[in-house]
C-alpha positions as CSV (number, residue, x, y, z in Angstrom):
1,X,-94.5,46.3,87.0
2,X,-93.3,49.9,87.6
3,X,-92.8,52.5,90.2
4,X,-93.2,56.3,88.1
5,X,-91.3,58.6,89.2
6,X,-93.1,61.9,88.5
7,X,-91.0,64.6,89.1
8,X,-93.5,67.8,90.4
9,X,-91.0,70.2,92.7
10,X,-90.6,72.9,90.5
11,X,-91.4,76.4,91.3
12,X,-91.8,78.4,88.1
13,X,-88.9,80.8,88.1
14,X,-88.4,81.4,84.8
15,X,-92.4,80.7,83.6
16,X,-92.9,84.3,85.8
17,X,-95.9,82.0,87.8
18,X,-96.9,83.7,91.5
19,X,-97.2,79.4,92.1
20,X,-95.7,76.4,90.9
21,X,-95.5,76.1,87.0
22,X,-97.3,72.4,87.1
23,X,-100.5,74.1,89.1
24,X,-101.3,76.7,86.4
25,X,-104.0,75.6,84.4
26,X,-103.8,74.4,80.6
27,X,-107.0,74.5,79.0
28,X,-108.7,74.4,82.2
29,X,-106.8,71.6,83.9
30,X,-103.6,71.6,86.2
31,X,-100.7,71.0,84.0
32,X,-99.6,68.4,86.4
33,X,-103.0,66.3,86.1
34,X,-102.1,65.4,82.4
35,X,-99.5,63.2,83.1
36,X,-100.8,61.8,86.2
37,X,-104.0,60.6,84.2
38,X,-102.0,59.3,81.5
39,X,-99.7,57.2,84.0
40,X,-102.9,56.0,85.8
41,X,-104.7,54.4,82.4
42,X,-101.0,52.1,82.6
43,X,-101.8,48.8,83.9
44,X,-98.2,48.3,84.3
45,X,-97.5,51.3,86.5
46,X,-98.4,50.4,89.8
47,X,-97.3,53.4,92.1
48,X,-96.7,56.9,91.5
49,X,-94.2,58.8,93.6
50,X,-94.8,62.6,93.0
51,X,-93.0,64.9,94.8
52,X,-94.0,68.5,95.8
53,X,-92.4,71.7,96.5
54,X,-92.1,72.8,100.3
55,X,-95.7,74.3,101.5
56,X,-97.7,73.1,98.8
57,X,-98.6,69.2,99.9
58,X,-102.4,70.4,100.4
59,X,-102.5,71.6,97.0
60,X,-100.9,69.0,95.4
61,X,-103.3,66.4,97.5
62,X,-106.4,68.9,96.4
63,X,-105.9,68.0,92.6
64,X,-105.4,64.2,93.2
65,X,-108.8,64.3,94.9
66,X,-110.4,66.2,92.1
67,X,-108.9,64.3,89.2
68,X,-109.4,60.8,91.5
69,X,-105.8,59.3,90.4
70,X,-106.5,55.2,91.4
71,X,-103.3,54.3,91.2
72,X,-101.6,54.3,95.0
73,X,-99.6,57.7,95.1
74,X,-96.6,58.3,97.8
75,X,-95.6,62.3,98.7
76,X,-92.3,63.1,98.6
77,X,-91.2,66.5,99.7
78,X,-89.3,68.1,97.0
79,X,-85.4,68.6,97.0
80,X,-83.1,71.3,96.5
81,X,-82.5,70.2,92.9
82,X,-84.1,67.7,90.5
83,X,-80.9,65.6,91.2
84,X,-81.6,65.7,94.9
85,X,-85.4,65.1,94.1
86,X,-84.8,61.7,92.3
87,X,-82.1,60.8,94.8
88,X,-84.8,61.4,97.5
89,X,-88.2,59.6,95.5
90,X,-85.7,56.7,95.0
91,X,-85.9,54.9,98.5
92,X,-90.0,55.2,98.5
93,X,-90.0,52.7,94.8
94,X,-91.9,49.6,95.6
95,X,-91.0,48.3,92.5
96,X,-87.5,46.9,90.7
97,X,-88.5,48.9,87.6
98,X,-89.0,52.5,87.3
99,X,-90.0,55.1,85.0
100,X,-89.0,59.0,85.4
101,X,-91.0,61.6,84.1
102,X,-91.7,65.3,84.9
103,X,-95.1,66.9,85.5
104,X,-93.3,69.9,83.1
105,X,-94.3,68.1,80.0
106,X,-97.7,67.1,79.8
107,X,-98.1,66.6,76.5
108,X,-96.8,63.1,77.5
109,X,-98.8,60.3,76.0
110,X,-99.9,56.4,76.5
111,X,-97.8,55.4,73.6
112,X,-94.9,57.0,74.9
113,X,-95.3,55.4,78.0
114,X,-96.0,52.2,76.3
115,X,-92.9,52.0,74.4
116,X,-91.0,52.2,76.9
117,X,-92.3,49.3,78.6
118,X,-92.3,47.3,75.5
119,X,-88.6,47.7,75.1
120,X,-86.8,44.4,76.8
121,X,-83.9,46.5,77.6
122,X,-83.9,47.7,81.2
123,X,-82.8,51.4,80.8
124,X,-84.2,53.3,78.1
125,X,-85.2,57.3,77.1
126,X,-86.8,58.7,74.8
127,X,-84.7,60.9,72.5
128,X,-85.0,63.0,69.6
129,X,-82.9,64.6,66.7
130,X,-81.6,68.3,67.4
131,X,-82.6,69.6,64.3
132,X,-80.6,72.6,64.4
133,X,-76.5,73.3,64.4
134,X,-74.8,72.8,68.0
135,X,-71.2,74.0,68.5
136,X,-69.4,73.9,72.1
137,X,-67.7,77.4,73.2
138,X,-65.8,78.8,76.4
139,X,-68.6,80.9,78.1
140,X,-66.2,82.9,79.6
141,X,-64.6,84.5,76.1
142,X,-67.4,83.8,74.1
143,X,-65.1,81.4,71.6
144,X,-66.3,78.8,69.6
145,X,-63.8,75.9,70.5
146,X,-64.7,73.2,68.4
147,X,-67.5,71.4,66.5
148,X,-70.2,68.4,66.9
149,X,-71.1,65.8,64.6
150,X,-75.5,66.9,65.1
151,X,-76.1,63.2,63.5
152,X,-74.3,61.6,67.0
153,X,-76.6,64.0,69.2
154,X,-79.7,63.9,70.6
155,X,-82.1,65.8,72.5
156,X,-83.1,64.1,75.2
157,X,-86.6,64.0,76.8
158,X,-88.9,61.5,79.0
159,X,-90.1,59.3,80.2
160,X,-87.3,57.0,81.0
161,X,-87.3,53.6,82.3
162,X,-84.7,51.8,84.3
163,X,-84.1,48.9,87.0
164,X,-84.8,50.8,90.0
165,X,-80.8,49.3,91.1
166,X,-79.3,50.6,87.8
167,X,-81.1,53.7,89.1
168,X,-79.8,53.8,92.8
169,X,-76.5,52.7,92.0
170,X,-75.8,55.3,89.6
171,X,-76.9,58.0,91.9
172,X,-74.5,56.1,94.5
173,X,-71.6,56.9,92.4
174,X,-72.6,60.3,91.4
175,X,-72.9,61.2,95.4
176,X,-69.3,59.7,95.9
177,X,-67.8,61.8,93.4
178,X,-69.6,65.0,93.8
179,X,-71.3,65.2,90.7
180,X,-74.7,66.9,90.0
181,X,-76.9,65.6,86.8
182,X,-79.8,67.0,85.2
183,X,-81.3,64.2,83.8
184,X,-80.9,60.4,84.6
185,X,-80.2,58.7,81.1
186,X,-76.8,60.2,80.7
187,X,-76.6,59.4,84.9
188,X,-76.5,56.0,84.5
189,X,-74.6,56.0,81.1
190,X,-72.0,57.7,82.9
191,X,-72.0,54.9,85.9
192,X,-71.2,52.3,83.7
193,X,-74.3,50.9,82.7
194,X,-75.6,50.4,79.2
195,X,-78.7,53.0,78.5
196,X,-80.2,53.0,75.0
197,X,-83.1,55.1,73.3
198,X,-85.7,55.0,71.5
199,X,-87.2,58.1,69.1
200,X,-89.3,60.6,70.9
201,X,-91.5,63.6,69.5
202,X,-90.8,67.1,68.8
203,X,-94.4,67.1,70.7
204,X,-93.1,66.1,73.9
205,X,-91.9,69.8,75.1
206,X,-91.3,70.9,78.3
207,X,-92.8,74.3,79.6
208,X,-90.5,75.9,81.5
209,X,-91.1,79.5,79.5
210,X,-94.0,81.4,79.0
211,X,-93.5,81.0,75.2
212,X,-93.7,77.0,75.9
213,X,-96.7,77.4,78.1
214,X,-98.8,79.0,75.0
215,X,-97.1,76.6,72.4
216,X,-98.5,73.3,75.0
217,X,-102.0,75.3,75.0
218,X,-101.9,75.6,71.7
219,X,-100.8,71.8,71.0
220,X,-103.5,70.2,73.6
221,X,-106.3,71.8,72.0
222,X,-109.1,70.0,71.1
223,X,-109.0,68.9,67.1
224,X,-110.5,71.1,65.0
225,X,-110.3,74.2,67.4
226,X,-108.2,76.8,65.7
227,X,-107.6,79.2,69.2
228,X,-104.4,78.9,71.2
């Protein structure tokens, strides 16, 4: 059984939003309802763990009441960074498996979250090719220093699964050493433990633009309907 970590703290700087990005409405709904509902139809997920950003618990308890999420959620206030946030959501895990996801990508589905589980290995993400050239540069003098081999990269998404003491471990050593992450795959990598992947979808965006919020509109609508 798991513990999901949905990550929900977000304040929609860069999506221009007057209110959190995962309260604006997609097709109708609260972006942050479509993951919740597809984590809730997972027999295997047994607790959610959503976090929220400071002053807007009420709201965030208002949509679980109107989309009536059974699965047992626990309120986590949000913290200064996502790093912080997981760090935070970690100690409220009833569970010695977890999975991470973010209410920023709701085009999330049961088979993603399904695949994960199905995988024996303990720490998993989904992944995808980059399909486009990468090079690393100094931002400073606007060099190119070098080159990457795009077939030994990849773009990395959620969910993600691990054992919730793989989890707290790494986030352990990353707190002794100083050292910030944006994401938990290459966390734990990083703290010595073995993290594989599995192939995601090009579907699975995360709107953190308006550009991305019209592109998930567009994506979630119904079949057959040709407006965005």
């Amino acid at each position: 059984m798991y513990s999901l970590i949905l990550l929900n703290g977000g304040i929609g700087e860069r999506v221009g939003a007057h209110q959190p990005k995962q309260l604006l409405k997609l097709r109708g709904i609260p972006i942050l309802v479509y993951a919740l509902v597809q984590a809730d139809r997972i027999d295997q997920i047994t607790q959610i763990v959503l976090n929220y950003p400071s002053g807007w618990r009420d709201a965030v308890e208002e949509v679980l009441d109107d989309y009536a999420i059974g699965t047992p959620v626990t309120l986590v206030e949000a913290g200064d960074s996502r790093h912080a946030s997981v760090a935070a959501m970690l100690p409220h895990c009833t569970e010695t498996d977890v999975i991470l996801h973010e209410a920023a990508r709701p085009l999330v589905t049961r088979e993603d979250f399904e695949g994960l589980i199905a995988d024996e290995r303990p720490n998993v993400a989904l992944m995808s090719p980059i399909p486009f050239t990468v090079a690393p540069v100094d931002p400073e003098t606007h060099e190119v220093t070098g080159s990457l081999d795009r077939s030994r990269l990849r773009n990395v998404q959620l969910p993600q699964k691990f054992a919730l003491a793989d989890l707290v471990a790494a986030h352990e050593i990353a707190a002794r050493s100083g050292r910030i992450y944006t994401e938990d795959a290459t966390l734990v990598a990083d703290s010595g433990r073995p993290v594989h992947f599995i192939e995601g979808s090009d579907m699975n965006l995360k709107v953190t633009t308006p550009t991305d919020l019209r592109m998930a509109a567009f994506l979630l609508r119904p079949q057959g309907d040709a407006d965005v």
